[in-house]
PDB file of N, CA, C and O in Angstrom, chain B, residues numbered from 101:
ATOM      1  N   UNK B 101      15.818 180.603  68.551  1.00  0.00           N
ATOM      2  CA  UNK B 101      16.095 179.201  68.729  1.00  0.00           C
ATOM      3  C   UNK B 101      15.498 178.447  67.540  1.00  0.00           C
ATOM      4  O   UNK B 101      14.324 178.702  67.273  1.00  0.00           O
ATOM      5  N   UNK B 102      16.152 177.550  66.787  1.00  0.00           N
ATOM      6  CA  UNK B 102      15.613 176.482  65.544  1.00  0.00           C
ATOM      7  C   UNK B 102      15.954 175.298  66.364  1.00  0.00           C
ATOM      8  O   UNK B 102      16.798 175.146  67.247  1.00  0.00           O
ATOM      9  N   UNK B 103      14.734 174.181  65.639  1.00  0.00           N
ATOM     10  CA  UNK B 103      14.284 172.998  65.865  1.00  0.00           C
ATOM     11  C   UNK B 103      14.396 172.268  64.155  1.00  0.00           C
ATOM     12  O   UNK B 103      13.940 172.839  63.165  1.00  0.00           O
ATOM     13  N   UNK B 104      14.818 171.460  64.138  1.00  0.00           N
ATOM     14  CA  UNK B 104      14.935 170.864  63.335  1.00  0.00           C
ATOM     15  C   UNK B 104      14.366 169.000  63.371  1.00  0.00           C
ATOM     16  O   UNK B 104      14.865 167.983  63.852  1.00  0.00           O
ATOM     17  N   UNK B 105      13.477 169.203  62.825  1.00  0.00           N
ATOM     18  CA  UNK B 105      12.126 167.929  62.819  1.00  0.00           C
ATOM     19  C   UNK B 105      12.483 166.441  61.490  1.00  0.00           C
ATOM     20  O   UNK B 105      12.000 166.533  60.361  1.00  0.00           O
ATOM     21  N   UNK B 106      13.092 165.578  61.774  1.00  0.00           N
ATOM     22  CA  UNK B 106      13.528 164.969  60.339  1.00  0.00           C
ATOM     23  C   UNK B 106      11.951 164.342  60.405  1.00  0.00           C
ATOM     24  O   UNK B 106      11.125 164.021  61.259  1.00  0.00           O
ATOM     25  N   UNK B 107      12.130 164.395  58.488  1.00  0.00           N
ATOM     26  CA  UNK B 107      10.470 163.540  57.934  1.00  0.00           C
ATOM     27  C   UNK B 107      10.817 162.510  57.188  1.00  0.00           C
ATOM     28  O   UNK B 107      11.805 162.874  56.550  1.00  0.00           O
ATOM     29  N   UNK B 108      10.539 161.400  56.914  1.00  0.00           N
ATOM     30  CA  UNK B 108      10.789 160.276  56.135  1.00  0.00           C
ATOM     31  C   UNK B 108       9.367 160.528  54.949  1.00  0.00           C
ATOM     32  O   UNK B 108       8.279 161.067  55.154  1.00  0.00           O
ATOM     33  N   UNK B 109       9.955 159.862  53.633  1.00  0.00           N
ATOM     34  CA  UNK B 109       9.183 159.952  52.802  1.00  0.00           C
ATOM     35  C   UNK B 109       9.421 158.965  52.308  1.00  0.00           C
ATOM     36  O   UNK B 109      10.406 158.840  51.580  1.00  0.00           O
ATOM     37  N   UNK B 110       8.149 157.478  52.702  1.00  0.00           N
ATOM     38  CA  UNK B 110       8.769 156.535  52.055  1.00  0.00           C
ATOM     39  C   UNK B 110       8.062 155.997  51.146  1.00  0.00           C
ATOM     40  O   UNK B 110       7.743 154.810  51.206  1.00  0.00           O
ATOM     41  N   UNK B 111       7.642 156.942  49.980  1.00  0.00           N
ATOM     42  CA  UNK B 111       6.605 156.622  48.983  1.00  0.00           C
ATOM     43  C   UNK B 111       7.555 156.969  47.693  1.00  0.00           C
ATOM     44  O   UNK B 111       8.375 157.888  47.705  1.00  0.00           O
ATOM     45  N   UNK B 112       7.296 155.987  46.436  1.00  0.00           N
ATOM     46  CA  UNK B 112       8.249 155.654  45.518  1.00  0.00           C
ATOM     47  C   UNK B 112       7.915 156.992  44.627  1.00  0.00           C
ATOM     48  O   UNK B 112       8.402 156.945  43.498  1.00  0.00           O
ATOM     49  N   UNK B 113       7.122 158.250  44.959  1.00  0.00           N
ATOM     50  CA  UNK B 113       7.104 159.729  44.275  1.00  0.00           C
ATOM     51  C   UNK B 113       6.915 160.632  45.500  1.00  0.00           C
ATOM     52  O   UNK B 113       6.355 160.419  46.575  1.00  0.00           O
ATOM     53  N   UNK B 114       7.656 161.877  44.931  1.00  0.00           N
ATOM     54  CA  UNK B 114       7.967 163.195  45.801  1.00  0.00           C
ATOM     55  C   UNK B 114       6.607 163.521  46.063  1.00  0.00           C
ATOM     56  O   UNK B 114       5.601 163.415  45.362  1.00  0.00           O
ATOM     57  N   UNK B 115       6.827 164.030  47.465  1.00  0.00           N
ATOM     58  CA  UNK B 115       5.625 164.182  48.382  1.00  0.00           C
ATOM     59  C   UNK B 115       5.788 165.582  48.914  1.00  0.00           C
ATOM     60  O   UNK B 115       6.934 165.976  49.127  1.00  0.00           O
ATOM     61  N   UNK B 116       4.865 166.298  49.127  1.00  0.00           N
ATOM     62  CA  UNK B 116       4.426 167.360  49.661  1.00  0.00           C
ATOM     63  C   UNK B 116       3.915 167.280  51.068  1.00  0.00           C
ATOM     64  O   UNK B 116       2.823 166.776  51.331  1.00  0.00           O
ATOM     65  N   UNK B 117       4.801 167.837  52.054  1.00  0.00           N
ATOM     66  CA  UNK B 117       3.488 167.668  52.865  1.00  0.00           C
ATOM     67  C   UNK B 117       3.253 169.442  53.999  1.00  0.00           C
ATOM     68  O   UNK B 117       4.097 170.069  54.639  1.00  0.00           O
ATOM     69  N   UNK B 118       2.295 169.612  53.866  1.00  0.00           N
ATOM     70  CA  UNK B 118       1.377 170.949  54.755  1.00  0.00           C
ATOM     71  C   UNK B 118       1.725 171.100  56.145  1.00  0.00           C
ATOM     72  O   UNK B 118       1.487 170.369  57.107  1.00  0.00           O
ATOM     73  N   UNK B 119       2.192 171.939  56.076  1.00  0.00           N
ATOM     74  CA  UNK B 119       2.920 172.398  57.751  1.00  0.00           C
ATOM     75  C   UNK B 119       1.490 173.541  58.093  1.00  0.00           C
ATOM     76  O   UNK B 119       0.761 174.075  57.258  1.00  0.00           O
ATOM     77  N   UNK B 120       1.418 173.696  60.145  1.00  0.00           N
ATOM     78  CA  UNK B 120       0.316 174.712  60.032  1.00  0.00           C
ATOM     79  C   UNK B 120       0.730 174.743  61.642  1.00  0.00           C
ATOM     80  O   UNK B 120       0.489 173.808  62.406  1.00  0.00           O
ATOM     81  N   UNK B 121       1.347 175.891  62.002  1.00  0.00           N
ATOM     82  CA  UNK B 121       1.889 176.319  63.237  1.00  0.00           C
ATOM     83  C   UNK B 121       0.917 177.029  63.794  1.00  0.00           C
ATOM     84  O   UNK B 121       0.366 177.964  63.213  1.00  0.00           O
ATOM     85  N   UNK B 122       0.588 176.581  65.141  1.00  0.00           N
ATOM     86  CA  UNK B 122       0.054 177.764  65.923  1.00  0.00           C
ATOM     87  C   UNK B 122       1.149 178.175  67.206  1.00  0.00           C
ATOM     88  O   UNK B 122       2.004 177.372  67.582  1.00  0.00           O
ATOM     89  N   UNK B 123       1.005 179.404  67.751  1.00  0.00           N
ATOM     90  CA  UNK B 123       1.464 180.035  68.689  1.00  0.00           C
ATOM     91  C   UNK B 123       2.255 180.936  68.646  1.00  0.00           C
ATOM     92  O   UNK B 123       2.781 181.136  67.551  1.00  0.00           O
ATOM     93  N   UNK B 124       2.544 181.598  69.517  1.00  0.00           N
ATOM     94  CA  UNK B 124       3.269 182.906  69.263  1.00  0.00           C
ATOM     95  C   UNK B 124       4.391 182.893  69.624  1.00  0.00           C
ATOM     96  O   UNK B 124       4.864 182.415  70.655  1.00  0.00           O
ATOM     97  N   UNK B 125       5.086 183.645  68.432  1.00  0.00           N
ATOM     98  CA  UNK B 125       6.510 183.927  67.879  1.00  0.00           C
ATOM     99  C   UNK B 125       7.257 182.480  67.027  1.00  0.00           C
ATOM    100  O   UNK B 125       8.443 182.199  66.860  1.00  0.00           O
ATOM    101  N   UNK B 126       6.365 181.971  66.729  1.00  0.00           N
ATOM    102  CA  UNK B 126       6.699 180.037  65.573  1.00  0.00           C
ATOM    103  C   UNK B 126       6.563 181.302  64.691  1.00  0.00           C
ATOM    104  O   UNK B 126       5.887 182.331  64.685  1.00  0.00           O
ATOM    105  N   UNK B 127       7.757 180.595  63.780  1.00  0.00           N
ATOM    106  CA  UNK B 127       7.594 180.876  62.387  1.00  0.00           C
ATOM    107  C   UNK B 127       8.081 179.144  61.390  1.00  0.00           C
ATOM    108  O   UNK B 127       8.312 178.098  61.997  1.00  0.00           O
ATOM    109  N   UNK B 128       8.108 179.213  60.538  1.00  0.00           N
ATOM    110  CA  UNK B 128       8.542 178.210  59.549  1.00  0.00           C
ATOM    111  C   UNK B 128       7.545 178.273  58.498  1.00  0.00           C
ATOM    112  O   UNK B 128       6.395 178.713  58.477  1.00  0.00           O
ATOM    113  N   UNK B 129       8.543 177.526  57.331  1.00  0.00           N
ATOM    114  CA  UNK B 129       7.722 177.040  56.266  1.00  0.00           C
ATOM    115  C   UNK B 129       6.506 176.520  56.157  1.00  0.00           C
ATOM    116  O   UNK B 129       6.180 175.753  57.063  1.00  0.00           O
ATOM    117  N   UNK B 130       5.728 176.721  55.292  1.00  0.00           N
ATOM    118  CA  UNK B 130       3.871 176.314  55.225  1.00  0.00           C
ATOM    119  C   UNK B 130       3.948 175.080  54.254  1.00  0.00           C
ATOM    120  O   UNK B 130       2.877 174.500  54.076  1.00  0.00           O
ATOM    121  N   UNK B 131       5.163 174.544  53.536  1.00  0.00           N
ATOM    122  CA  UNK B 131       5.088 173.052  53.154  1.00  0.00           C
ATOM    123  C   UNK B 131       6.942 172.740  53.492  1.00  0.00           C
ATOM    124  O   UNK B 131       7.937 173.386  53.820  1.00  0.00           O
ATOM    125  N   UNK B 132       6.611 171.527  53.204  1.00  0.00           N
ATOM    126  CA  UNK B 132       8.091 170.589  52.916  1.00  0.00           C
ATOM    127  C   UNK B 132       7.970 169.705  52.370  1.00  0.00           C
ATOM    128  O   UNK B 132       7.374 168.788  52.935  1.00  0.00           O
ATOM    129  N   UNK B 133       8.557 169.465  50.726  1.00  0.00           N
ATOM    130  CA  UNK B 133       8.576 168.441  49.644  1.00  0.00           C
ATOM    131  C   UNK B 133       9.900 167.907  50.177  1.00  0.00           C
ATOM    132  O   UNK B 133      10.852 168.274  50.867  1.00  0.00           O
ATOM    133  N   UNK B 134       9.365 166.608  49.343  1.00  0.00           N
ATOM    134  CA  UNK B 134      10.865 165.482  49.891  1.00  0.00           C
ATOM    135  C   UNK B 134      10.730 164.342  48.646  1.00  0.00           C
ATOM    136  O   UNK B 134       9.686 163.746  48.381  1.00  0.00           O
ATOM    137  N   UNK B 135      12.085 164.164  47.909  1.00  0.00           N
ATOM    138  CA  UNK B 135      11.994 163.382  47.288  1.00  0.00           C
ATOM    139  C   UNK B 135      11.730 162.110  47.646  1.00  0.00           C
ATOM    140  O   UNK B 135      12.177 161.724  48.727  1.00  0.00           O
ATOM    141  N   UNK B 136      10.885 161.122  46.742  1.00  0.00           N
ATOM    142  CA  UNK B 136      11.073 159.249  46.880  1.00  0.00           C
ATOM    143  C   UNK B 136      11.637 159.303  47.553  1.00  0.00           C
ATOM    144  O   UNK B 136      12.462 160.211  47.652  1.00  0.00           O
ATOM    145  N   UNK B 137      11.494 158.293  48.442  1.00  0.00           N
ATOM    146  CA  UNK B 137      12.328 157.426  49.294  1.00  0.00           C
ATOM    147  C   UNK B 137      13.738 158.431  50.286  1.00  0.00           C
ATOM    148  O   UNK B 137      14.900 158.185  50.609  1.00  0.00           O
ATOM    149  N   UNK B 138      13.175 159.123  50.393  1.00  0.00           N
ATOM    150  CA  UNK B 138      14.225 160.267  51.368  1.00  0.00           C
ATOM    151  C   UNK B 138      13.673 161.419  52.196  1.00  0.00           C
ATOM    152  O   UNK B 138      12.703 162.139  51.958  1.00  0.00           O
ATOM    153  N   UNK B 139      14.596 161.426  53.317  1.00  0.00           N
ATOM    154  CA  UNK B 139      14.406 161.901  54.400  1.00  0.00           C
ATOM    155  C   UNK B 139      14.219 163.616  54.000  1.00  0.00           C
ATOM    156  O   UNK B 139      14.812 163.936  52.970  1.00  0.00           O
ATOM    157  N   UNK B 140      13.550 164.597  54.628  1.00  0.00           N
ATOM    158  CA  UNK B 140      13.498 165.611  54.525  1.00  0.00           C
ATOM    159  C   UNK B 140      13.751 166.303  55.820  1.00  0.00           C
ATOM    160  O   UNK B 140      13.414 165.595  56.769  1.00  0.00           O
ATOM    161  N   UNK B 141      14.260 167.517  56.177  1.00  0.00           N
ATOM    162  CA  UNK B 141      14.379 168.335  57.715  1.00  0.00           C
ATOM    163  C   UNK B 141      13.577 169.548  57.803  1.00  0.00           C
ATOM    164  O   UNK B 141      13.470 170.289  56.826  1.00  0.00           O
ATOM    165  N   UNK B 142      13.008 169.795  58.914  1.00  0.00           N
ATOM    166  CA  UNK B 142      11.568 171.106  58.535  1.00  0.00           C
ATOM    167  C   UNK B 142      12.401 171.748  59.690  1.00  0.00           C
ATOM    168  O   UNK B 142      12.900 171.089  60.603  1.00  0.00           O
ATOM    169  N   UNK B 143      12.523 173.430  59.522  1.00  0.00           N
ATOM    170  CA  UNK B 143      12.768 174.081  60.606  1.00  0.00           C
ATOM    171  C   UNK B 143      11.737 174.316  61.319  1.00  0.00           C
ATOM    172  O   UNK B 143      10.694 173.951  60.775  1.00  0.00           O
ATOM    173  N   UNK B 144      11.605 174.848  62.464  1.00  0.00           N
ATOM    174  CA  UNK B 144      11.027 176.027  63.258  1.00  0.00           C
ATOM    175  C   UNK B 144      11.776 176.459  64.349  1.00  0.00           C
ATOM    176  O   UNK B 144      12.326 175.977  65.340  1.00  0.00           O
ATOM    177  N   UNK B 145      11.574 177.713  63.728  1.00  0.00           N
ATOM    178  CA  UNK B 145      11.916 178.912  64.842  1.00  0.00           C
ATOM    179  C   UNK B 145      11.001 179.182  65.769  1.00  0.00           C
ATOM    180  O   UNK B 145       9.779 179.145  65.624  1.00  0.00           O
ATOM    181  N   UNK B 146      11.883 179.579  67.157  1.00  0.00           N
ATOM    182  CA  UNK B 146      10.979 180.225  68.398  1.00  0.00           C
ATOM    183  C   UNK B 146      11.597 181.521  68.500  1.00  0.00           C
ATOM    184  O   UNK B 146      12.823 181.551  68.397  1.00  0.00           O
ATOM    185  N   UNK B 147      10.805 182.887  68.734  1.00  0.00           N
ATOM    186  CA  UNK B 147      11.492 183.728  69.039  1.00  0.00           C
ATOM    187  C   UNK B 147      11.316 184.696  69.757  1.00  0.00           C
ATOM    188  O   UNK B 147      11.094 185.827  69.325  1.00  0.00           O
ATOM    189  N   UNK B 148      11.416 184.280  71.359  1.00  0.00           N
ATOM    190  CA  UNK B 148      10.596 184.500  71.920  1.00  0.00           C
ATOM    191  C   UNK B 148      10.761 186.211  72.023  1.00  0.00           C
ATOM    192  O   UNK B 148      11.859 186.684  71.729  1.00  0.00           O
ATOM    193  N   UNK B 149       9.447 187.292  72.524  1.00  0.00           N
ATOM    194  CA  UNK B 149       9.884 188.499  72.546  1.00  0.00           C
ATOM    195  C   UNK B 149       9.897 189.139  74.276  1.00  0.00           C
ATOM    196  O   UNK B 149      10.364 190.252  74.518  1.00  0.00           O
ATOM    197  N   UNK B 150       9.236 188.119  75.514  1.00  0.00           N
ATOM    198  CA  UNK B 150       9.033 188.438  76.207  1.00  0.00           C
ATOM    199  C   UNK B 150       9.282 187.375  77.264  1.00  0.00           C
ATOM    200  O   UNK B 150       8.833 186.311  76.838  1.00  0.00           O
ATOM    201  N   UNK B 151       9.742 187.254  78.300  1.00  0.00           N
ATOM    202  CA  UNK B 151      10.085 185.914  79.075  1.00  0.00           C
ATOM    203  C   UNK B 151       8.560 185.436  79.298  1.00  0.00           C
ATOM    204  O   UNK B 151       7.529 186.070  79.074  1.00  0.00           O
ATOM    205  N   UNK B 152       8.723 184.138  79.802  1.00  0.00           N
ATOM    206  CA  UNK B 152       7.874 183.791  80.230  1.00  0.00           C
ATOM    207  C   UNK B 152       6.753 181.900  79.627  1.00  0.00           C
ATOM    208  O   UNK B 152       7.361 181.374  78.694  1.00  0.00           O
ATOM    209  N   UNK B 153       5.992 181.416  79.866  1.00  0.00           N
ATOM    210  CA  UNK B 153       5.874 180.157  79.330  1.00  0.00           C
ATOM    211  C   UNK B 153       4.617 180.302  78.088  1.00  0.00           C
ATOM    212  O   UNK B 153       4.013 181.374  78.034  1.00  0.00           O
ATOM    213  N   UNK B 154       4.329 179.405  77.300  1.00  0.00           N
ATOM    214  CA  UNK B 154       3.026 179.464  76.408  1.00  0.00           C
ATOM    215  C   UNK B 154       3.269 177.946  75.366  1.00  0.00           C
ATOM    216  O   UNK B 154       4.158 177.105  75.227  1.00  0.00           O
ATOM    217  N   UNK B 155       2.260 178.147  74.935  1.00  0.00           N
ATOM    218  CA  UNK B 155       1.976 176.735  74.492  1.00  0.00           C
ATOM    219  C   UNK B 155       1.908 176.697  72.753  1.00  0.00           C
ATOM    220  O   UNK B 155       1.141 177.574  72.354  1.00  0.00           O
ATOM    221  N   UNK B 156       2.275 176.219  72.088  1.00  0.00           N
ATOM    222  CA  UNK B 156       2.071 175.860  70.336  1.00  0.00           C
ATOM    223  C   UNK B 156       1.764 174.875  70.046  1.00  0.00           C
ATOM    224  O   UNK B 156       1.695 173.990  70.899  1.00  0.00           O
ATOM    225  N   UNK B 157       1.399 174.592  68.484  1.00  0.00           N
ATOM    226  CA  UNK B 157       1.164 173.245  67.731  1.00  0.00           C
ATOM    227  C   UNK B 157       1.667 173.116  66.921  1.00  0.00           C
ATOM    228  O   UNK B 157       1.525 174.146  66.262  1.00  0.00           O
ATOM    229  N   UNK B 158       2.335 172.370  66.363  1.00  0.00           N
ATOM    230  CA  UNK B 158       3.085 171.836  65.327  1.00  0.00           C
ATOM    231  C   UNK B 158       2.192 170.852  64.205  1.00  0.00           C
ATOM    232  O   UNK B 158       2.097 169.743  64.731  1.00  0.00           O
ATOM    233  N   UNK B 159       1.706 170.855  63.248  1.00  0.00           N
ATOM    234  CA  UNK B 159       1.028 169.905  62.284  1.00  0.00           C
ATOM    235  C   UNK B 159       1.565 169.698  61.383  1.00  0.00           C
ATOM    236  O   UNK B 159       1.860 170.629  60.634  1.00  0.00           O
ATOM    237  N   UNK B 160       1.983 168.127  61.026  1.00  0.00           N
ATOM    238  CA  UNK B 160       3.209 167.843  59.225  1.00  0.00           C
ATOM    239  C   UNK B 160       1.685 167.229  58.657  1.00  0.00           C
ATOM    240  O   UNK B 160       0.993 166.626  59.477  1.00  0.00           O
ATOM    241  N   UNK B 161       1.275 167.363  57.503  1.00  0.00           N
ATOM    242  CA  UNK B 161      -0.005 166.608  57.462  1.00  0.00           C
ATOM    243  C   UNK B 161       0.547 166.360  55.852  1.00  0.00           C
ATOM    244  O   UNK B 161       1.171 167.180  55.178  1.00  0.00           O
ATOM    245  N   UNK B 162       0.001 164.575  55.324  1.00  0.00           N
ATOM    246  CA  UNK B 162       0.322 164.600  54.343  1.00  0.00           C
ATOM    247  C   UNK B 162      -1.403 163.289  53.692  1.00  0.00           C
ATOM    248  O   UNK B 162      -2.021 162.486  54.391  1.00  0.00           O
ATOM    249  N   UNK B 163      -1.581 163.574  52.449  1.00  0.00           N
ATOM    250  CA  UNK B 163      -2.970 163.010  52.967  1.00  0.00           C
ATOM    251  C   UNK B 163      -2.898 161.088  52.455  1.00  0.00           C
ATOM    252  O   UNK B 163      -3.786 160.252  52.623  1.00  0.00           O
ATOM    253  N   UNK B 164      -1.443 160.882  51.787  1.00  0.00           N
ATOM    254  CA  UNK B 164      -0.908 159.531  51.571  1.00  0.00           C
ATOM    255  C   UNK B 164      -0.291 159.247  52.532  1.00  0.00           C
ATOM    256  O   UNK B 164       0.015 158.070  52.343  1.00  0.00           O
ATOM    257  N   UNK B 165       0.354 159.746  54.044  1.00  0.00           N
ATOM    258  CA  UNK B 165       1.849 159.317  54.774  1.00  0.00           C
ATOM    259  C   UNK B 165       0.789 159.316  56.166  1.00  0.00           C
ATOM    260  O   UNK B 165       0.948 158.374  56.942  1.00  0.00           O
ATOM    261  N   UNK B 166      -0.520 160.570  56.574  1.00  0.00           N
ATOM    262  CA  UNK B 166      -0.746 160.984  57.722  1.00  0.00           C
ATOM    263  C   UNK B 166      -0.451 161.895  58.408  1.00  0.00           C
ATOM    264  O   UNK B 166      -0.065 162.933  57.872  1.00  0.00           O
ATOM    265  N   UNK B 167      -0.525 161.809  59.566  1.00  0.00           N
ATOM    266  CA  UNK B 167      -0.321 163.059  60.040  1.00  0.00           C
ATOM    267  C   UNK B 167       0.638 162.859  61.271  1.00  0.00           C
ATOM    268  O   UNK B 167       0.734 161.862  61.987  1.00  0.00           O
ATOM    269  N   UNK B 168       1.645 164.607  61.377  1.00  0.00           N
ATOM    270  CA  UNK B 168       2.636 164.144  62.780  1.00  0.00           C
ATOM    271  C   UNK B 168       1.743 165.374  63.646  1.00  0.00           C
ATOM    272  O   UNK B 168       1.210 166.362  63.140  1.00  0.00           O
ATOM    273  N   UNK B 169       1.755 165.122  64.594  1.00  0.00           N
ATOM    274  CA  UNK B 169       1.575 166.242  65.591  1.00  0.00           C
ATOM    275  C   UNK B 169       2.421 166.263  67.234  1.00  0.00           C
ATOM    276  O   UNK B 169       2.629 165.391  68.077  1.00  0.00           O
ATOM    277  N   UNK B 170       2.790 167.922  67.124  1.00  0.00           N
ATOM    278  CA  UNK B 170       3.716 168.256  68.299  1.00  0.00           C
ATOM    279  C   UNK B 170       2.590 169.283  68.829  1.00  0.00           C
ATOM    280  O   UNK B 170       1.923 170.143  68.254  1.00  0.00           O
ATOM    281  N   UNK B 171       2.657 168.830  70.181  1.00  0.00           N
ATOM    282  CA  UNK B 171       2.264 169.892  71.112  1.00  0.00           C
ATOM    283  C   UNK B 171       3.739 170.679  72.067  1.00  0.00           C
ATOM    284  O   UNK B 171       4.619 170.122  72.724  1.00  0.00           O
ATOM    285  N   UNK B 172       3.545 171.893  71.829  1.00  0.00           N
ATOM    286  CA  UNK B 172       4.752 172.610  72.626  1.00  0.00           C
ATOM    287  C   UNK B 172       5.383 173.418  74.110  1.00  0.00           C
ATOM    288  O   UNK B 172       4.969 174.562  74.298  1.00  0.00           O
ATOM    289  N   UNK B 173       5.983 173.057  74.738  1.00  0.00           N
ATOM    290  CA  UNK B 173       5.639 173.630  75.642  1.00  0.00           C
ATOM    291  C   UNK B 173       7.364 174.909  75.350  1.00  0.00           C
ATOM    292  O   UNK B 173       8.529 174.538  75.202  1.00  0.00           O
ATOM    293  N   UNK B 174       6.739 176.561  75.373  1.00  0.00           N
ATOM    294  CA  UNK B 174       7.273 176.550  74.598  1.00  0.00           C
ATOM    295  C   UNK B 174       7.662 177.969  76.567  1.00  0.00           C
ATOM    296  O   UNK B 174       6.834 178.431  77.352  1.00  0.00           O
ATOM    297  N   UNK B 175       9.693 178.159  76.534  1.00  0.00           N
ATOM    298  CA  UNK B 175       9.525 179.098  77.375  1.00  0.00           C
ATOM    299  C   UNK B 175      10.505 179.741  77.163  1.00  0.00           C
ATOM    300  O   UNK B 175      11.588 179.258  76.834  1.00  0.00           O
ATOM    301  N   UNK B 176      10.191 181.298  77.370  1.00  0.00           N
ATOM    302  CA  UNK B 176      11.263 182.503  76.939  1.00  0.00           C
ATOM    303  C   UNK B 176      11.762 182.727  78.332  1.00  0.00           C
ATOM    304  O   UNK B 176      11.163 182.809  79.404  1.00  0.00           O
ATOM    305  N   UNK B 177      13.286 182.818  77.950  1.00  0.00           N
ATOM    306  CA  UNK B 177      14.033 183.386  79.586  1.00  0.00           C
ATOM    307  C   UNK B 177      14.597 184.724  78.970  1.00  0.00           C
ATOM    308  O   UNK B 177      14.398 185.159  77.836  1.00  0.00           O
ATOM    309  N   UNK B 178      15.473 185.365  80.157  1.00  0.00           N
ATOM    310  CA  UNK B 178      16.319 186.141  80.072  1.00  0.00           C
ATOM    311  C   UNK B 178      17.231 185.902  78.857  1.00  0.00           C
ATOM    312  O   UNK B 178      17.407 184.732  78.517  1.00  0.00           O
ATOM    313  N   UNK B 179      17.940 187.070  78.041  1.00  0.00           N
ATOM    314  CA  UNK B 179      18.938 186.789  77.580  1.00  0.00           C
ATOM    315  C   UNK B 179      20.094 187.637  77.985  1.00  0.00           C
ATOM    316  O   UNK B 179      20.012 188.831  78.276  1.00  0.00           O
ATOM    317  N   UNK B 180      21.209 186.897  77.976  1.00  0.00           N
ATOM    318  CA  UNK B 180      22.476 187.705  78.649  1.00  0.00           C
ATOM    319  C   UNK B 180      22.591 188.944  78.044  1.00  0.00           C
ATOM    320  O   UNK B 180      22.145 189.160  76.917  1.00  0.00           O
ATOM    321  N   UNK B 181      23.382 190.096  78.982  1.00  0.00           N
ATOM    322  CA  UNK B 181      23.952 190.919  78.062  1.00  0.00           C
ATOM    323  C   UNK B 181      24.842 190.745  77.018  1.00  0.00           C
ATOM    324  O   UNK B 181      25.188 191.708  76.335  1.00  0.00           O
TER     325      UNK B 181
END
């Protein structure tokens, strides 16, 4: 499953900002640059390997813009045959 997170960057130079996932089976990128004045999209993947519920963190941290934070509630089901 992908999630797709839009970021605004509304500083007049390209910005960097530090991604830092916790929980199990998140994967994604460890930054996302975004030009001036434009929007950027950060994936994350879930994948889950076992049914069942668990929890993640999501951190966009930038040290001019701040910080976003997601808490996850994150749950694996069945998948069809």
């Amino acid at each position: 499953m992908e999630f797709e997170i839009e970021i605004n960057n509304s500083l007049d130079e390209e910005t960097t900002y530090e991604i830092s996932i916790e929980g199990d089976n998140l994967s994604g990128d460890d930054s996302l640059t975004i030009p001036a004045k434009n929007t950027g999209h950060y994936r994350l993947f879930y994948s889950p390997l076992k049914m069942g519920e668990s929890k993640g963190n999501l951190t966009i941290l930038n040290d001019k813009l701040g910080e976003i934070w997601y808490e996850l509630k994150l749950v694996g089901t069945k998948s069809p045959p």
